[in-house]
N, CA, C and O of each residue as an XYZ file, in Angstrom:
296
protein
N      11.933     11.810      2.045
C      10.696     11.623      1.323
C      10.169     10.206      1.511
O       8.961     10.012      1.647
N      10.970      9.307      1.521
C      10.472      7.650      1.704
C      10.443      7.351      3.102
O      11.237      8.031      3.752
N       9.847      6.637      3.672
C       9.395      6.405      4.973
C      10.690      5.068      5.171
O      10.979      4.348      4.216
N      11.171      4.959      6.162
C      11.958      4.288      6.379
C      11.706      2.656      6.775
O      10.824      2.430      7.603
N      12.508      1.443      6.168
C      12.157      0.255      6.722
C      12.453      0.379      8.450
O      13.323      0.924      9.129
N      11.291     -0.397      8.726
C      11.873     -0.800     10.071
C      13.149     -1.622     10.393
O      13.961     -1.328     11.270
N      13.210     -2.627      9.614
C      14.226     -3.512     10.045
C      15.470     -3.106      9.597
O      16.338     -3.137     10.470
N      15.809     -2.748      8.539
C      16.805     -1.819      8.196
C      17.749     -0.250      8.163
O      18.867      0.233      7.985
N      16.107      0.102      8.532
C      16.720      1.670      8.792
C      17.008      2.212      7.639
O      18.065      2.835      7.547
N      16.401      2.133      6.852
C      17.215      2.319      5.355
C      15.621      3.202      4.427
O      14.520      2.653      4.385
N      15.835      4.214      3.968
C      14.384      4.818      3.122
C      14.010      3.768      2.235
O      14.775      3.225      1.438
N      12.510      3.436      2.441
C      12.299      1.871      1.484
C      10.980      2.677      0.530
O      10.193      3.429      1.104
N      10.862      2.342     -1.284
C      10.174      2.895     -1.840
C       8.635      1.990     -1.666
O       7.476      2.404     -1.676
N       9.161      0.685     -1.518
C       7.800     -0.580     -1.206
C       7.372     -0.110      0.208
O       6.193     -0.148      0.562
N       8.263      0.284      0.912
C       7.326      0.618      2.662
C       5.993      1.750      2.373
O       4.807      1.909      2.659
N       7.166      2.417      1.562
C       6.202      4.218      1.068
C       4.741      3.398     -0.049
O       3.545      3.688     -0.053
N       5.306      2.608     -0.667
C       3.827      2.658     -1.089
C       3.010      1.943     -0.591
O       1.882      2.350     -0.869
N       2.999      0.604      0.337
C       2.391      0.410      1.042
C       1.775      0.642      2.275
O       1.168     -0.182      2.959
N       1.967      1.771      2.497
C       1.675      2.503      3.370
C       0.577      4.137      2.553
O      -0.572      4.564      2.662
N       1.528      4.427      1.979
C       0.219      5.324      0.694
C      -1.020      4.719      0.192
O      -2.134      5.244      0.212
N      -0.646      3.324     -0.352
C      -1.725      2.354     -0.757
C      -2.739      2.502     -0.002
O      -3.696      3.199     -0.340
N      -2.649      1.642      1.527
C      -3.238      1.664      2.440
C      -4.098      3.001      2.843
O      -5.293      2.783      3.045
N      -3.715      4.163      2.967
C      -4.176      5.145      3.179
C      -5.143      5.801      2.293
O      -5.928      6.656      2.702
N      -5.070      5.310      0.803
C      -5.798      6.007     -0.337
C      -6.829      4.866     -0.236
O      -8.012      5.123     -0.460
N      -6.475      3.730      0.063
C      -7.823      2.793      0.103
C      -8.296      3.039      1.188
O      -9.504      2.815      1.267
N      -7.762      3.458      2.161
C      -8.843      3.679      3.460
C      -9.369      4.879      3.249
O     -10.497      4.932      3.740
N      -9.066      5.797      2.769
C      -9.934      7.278      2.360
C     -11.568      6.574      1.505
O     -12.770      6.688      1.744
N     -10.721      5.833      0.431
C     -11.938      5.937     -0.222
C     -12.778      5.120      0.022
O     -13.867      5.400     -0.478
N     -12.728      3.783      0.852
C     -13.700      2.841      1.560
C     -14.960      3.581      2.653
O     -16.086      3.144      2.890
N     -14.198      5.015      3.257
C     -14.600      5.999      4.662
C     -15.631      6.705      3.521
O     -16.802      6.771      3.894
N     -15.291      7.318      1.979
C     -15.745      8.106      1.231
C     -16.920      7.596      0.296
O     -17.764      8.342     -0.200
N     -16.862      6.354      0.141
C     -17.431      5.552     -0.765
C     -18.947      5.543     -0.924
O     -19.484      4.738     -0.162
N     -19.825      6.260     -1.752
C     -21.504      6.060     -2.003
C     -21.321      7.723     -1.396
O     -22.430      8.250     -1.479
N     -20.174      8.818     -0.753
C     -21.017      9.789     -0.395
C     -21.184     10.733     -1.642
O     -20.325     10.557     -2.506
N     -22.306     11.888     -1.951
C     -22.848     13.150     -2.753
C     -22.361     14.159     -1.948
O     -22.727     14.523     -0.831
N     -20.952     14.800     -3.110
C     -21.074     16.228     -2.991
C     -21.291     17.172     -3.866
O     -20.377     17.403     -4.658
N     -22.649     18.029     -3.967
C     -23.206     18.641     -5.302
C     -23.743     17.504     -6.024
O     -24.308     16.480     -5.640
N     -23.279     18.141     -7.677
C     -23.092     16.607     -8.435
C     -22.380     15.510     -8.437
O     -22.587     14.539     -9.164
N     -21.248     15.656     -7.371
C     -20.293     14.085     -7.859
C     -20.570     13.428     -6.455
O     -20.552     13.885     -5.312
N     -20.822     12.241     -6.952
C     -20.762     10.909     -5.997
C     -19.849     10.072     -6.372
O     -19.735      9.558     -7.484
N     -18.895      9.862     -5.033
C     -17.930      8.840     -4.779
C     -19.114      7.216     -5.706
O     -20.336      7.082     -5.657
N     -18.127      6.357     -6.377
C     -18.080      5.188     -6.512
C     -18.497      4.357     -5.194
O     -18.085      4.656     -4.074
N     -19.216      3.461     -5.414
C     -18.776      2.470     -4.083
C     -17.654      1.325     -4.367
O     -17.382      0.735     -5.413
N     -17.105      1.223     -3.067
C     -16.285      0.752     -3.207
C     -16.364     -0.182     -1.963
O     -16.915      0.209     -0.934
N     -15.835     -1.358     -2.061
C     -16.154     -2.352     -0.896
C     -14.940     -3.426     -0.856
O     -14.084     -3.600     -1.723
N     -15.103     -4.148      0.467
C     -14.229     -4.446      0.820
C     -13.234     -5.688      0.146
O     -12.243     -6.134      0.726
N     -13.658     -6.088     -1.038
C     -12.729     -6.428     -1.342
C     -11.803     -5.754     -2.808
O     -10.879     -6.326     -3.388
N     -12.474     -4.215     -3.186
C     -11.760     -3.857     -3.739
C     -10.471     -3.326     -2.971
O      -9.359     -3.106     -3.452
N     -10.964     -3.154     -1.461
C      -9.616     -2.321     -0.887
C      -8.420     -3.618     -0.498
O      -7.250     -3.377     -0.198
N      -9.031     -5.019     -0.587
C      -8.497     -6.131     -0.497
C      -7.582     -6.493     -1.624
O      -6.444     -6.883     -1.366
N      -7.999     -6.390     -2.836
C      -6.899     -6.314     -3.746
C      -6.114     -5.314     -3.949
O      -5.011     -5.574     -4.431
N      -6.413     -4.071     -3.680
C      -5.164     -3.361     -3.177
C      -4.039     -3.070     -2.593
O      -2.935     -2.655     -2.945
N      -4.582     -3.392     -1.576
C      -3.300     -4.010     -0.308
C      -2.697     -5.034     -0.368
O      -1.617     -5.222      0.190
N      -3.438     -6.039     -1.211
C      -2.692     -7.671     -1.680
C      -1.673     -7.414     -2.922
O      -0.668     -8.108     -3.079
N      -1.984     -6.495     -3.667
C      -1.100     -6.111     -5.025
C       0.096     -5.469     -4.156
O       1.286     -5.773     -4.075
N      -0.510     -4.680     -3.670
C       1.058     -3.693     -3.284
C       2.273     -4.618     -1.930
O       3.489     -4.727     -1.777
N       0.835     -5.169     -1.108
C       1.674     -6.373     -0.252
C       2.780     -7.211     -0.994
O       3.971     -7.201     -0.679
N       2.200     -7.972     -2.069
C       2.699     -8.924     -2.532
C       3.823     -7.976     -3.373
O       4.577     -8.726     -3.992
N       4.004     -7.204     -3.483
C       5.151     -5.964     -4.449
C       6.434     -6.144     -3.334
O       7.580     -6.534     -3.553
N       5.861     -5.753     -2.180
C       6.592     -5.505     -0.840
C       7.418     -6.828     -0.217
O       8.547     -6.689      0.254
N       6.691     -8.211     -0.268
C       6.691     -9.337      0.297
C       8.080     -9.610     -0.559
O       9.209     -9.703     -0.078
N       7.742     -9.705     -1.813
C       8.713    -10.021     -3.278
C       9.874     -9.456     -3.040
O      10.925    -10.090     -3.142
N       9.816     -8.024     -2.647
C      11.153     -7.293     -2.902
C      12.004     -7.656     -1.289
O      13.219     -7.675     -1.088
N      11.174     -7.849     -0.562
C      11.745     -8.612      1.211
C      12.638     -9.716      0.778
O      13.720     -9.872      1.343
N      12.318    -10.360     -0.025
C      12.402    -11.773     -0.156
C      14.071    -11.599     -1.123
O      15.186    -12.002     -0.792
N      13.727    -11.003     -2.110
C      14.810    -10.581     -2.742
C      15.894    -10.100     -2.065
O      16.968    -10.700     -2.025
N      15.586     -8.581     -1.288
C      16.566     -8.420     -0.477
C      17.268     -9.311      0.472
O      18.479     -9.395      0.674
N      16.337     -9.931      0.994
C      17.048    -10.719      2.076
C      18.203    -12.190      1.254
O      19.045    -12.766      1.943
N      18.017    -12.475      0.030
C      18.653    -13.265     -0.558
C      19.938    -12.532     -1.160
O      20.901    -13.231     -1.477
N      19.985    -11.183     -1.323
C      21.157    -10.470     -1.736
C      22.055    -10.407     -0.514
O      23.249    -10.694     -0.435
N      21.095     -9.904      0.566
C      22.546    -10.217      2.110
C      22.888    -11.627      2.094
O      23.991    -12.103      1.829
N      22.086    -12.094      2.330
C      22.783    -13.768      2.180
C      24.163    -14.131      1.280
O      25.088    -14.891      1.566
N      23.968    -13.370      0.186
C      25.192    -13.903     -0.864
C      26.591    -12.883     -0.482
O      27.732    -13.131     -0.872
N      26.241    -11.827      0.272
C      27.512    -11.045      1.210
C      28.178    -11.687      1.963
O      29.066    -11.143      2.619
């Protein structure tokens, strides 16, 4: 179910959501201002999809950082 780190090889839950992240903000940046029937997409612009990817980045960056200080103490 979790997409695997690259560098580890290991199912990572921060890879999976930054990578989901990414994908739900790129849907809705592609979707953004269109009418179907009655509902119209929000607009949405580029730096809302910018703090998105910076929240979940910086989730990802944090937990790198962490990990890599737990091998260290092995």
């Amino acid at each position: 179910m979790w997409i695997k780190d690259p560098k580890t090889k290991q199912p990572s839950v921060t890879v999976t959501l930054l990578v989901v992240t990414f994908l739900v903000a790129l849907g809705k940046i592609l979707l953004a201002g269109i009418t179907v029937g009655s509902f119209t997409m929000a607009p949405f612009i580029g730096t809302d999809f910018a703090a998105m990817i910076a929240a979940v980045g910086g989730l990802y960056g944090f937990r790198k950082h962490t990990d890599r200080d737990k091998d260290d103490r092995e």
